[in-house]
MOPAC internal coordinates of N, CA, C and O (Angstrom, degrees):
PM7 1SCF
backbone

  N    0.0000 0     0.00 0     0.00 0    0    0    0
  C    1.4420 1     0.00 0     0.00 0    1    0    0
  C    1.5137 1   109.39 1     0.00 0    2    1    0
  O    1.2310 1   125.23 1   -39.85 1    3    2    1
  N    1.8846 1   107.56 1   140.15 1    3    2    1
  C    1.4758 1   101.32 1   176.63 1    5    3    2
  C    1.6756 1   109.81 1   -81.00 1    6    5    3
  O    1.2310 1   122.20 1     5.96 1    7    6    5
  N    1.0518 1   113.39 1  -174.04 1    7    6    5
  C    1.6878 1   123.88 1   172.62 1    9    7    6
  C    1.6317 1    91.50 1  -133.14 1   10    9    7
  O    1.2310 1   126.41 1   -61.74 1   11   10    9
  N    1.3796 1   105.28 1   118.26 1   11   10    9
  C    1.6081 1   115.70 1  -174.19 1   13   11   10
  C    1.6038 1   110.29 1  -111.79 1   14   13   11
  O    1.2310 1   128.99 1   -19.52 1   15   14   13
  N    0.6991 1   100.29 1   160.48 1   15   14   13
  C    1.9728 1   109.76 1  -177.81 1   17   15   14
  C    1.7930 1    90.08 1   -44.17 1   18   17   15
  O    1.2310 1   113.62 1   110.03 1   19   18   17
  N    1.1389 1   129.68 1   -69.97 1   19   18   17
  C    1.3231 1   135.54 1  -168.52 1   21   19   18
  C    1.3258 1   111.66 1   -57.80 1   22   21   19
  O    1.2310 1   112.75 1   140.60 1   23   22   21
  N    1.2792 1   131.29 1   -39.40 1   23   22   21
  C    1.4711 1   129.54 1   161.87 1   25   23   22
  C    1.4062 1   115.88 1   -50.06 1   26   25   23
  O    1.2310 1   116.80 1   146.95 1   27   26   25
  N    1.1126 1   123.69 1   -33.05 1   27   26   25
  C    1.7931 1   124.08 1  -157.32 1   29   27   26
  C    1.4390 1    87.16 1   -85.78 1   30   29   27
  O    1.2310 1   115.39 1   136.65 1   31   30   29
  N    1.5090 1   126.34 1   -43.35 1   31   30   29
  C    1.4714 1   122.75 1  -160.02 1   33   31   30
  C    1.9304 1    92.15 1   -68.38 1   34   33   31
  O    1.2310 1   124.20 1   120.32 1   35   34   33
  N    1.4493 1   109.55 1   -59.68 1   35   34   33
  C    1.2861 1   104.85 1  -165.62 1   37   35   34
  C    1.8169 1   105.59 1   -72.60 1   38   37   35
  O    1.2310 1   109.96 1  -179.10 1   39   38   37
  N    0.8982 1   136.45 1     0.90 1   39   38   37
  C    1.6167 1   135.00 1   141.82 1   41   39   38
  C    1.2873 1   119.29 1   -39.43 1   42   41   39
  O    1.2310 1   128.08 1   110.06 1   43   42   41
  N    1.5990 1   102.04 1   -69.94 1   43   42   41
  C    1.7152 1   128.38 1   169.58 1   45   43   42
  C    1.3937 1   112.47 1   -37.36 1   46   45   43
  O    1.2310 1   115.26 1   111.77 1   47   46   45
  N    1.5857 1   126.60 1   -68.23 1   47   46   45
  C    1.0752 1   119.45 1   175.44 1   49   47   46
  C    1.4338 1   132.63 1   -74.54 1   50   49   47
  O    1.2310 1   115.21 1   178.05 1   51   50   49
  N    1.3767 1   126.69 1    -1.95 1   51   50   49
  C    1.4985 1   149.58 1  -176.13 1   53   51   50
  C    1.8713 1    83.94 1   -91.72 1   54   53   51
  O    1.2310 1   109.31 1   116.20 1   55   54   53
  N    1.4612 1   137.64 1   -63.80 1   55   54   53
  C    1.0917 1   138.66 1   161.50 1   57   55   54
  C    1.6949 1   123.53 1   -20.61 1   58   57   55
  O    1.2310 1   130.28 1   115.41 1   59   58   57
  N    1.5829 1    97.79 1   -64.59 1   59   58   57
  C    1.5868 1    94.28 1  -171.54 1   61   59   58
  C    1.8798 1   109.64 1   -83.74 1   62   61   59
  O    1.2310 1   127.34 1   171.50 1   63   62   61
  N    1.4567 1   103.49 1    -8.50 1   63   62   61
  C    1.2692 1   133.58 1  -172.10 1   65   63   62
  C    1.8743 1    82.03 1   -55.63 1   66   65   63
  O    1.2310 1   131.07 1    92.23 1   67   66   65
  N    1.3197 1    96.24 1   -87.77 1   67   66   65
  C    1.6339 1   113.96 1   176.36 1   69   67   66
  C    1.3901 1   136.87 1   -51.61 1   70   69   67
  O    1.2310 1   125.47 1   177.43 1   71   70   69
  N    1.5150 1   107.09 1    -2.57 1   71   70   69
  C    1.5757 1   131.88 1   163.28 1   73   71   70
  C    1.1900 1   108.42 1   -90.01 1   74   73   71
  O    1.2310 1   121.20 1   134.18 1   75   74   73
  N    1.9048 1   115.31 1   -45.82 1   75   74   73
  C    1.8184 1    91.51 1   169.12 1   77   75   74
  C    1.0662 1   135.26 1   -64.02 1   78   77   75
  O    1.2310 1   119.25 1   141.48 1   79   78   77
  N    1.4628 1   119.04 1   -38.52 1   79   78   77
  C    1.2735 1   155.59 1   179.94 1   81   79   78
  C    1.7774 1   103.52 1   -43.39 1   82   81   79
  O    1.2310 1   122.80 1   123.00 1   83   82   81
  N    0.9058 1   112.23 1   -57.00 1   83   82   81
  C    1.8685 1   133.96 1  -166.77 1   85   83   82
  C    1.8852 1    85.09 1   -75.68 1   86   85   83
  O    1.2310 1   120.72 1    85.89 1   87   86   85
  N    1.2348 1   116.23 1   -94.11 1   87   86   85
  C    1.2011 1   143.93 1   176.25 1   89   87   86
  C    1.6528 1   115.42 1   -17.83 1   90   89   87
  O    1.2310 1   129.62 1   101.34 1   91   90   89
  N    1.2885 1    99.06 1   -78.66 1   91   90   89
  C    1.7300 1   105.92 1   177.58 1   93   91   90
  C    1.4013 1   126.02 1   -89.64 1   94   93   91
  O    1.2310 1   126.10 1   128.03 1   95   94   93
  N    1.4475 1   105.87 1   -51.97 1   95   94   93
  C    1.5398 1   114.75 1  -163.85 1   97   95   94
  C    1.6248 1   107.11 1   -64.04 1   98   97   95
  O    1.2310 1   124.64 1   140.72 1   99   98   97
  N    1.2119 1   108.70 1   -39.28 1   99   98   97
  C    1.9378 1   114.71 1  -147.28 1  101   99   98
  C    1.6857 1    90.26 1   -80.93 1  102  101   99
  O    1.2310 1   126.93 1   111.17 1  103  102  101
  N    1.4142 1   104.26 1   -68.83 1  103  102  101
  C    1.8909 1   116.84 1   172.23 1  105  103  102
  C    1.4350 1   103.04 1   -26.43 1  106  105  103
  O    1.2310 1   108.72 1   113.55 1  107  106  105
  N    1.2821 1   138.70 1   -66.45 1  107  106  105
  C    1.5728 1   161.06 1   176.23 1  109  107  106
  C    1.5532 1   109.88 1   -39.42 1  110  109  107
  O    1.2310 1   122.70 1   133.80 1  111  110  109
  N    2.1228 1   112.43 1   -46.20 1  111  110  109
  C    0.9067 1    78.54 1  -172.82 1  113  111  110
  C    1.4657 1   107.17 1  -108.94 1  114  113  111
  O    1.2310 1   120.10 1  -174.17 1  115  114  113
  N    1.5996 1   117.42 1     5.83 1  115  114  113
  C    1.1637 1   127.45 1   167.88 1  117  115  114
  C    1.8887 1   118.33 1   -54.34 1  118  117  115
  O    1.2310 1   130.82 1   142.25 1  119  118  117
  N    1.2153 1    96.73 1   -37.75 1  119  118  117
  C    1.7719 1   109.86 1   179.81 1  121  119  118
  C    1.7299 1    95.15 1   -86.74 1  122  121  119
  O    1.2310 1   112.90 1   170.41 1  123  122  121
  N    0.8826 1   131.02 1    -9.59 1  123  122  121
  C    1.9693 1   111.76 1  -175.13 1  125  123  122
  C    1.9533 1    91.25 1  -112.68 1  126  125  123
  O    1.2310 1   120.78 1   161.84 1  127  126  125
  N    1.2348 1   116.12 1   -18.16 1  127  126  125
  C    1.8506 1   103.43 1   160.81 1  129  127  126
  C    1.4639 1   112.95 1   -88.53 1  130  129  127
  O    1.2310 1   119.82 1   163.82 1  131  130  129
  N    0.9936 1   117.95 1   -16.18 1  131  130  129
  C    1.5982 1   101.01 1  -172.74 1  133  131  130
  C    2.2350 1    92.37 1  -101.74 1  134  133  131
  O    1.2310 1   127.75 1   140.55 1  135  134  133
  N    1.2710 1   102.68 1   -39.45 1  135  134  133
  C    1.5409 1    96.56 1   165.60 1  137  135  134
  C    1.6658 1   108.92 1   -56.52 1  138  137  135
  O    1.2310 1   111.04 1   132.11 1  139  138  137
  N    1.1886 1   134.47 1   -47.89 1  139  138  137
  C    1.4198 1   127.79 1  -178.24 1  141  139  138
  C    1.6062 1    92.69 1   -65.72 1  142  141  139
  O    1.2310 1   114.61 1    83.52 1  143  142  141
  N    0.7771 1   127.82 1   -96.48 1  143  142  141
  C    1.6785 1   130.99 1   177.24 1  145  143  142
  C    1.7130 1    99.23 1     1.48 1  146  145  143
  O    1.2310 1   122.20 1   107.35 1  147  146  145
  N    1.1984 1   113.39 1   -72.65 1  147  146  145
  C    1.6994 1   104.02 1   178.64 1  149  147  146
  C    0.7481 1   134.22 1   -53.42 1  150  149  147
  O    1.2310 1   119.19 1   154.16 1  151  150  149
  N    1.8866 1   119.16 1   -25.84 1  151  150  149
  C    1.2959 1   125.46 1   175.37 1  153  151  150
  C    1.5041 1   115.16 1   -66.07 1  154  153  151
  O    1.2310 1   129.93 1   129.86 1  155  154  153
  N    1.6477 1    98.47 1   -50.14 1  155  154  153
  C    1.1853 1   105.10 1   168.23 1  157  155  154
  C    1.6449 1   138.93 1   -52.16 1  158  157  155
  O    1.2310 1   120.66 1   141.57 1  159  158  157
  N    1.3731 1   116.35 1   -38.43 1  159  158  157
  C    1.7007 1   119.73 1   143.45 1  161  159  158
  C    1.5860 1   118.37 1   -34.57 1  162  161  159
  O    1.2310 1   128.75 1   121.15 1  163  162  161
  N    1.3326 1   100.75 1   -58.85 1  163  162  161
  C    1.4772 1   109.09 1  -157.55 1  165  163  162
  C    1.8686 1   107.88 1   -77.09 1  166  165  163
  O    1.2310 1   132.25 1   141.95 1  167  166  165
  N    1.1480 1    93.95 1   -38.05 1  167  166  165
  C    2.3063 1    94.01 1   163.72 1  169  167  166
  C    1.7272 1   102.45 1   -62.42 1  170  169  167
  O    1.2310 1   119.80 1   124.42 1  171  170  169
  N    1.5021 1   117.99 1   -55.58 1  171  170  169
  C    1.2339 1   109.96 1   179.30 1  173  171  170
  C    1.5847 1   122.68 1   -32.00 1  174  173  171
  O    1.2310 1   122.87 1   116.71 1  175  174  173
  N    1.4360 1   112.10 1   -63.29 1  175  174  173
  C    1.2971 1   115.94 1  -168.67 1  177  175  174
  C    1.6575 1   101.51 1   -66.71 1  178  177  175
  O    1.2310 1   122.31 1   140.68 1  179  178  177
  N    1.1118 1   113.19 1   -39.32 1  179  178  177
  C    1.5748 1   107.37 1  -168.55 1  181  179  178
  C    1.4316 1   105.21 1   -42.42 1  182  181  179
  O    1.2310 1   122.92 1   131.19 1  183  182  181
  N    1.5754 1   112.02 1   -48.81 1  183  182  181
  C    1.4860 1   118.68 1  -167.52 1  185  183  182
  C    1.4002 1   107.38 1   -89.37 1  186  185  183
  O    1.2310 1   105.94 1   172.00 1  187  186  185
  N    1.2182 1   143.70 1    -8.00 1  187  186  185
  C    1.3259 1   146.45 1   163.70 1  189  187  186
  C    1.6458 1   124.46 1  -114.93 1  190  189  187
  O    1.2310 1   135.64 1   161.21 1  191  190  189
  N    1.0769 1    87.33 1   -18.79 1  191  190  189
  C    1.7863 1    91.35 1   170.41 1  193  191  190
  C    1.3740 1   102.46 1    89.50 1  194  193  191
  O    1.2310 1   114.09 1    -8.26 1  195  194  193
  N    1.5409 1   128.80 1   171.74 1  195  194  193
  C    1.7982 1   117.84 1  -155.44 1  197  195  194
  C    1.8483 1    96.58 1   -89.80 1  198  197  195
  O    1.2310 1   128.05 1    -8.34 1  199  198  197
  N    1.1598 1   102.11 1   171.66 1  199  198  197
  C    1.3581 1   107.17 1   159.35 1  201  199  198
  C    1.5955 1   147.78 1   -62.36 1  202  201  199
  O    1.2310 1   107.02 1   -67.98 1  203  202  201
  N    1.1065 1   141.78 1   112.02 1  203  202  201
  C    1.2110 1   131.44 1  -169.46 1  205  203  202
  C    1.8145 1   103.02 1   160.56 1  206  205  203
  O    1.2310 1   120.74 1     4.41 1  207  206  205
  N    1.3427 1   116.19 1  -175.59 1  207  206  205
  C    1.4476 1   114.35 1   168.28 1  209  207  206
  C    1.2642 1   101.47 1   -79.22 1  210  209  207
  O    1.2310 1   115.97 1   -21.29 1  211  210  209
  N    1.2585 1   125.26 1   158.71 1  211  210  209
  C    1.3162 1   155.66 1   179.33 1  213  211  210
  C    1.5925 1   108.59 1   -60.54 1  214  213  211
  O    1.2310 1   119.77 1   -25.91 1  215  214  213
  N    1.4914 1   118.04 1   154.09 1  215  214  213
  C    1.3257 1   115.02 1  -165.83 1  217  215  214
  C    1.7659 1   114.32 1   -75.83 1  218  217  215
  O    1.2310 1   102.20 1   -45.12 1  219  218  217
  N    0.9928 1   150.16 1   134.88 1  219  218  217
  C    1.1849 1   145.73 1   167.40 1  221  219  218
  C    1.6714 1   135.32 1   -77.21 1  222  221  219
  O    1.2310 1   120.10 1   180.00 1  223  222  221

């Protein structure tokens, strides 16, 4: 197989493609689901109070 002017560009961008991806996006959206997820615990209890049996 040749490597053509048009291959090297779409290499390049398949490259930085997979540098944002790794780098920014995944980290970003790994911290805004588990931050929504907490938020979401933490409104729950406000309006229902925490988990467990009830106080005695």
């Amino acid at each position: 197989m040749r490597d053509t002017a048009d291959d090297k560009g779409t290499k390049g961008k398949e490259t930085r493609l997979f540098l944002f991806l790794v780098i920014c996006l995944f980290p970003a959206l790994a911290i805004a689901i588990v931050g929504g997820y907490g938020f979401f615990v933490w409104f729950l209890q406000m309006l229902v109070g925490p988990p467990g049996p009830p106080p005695s």
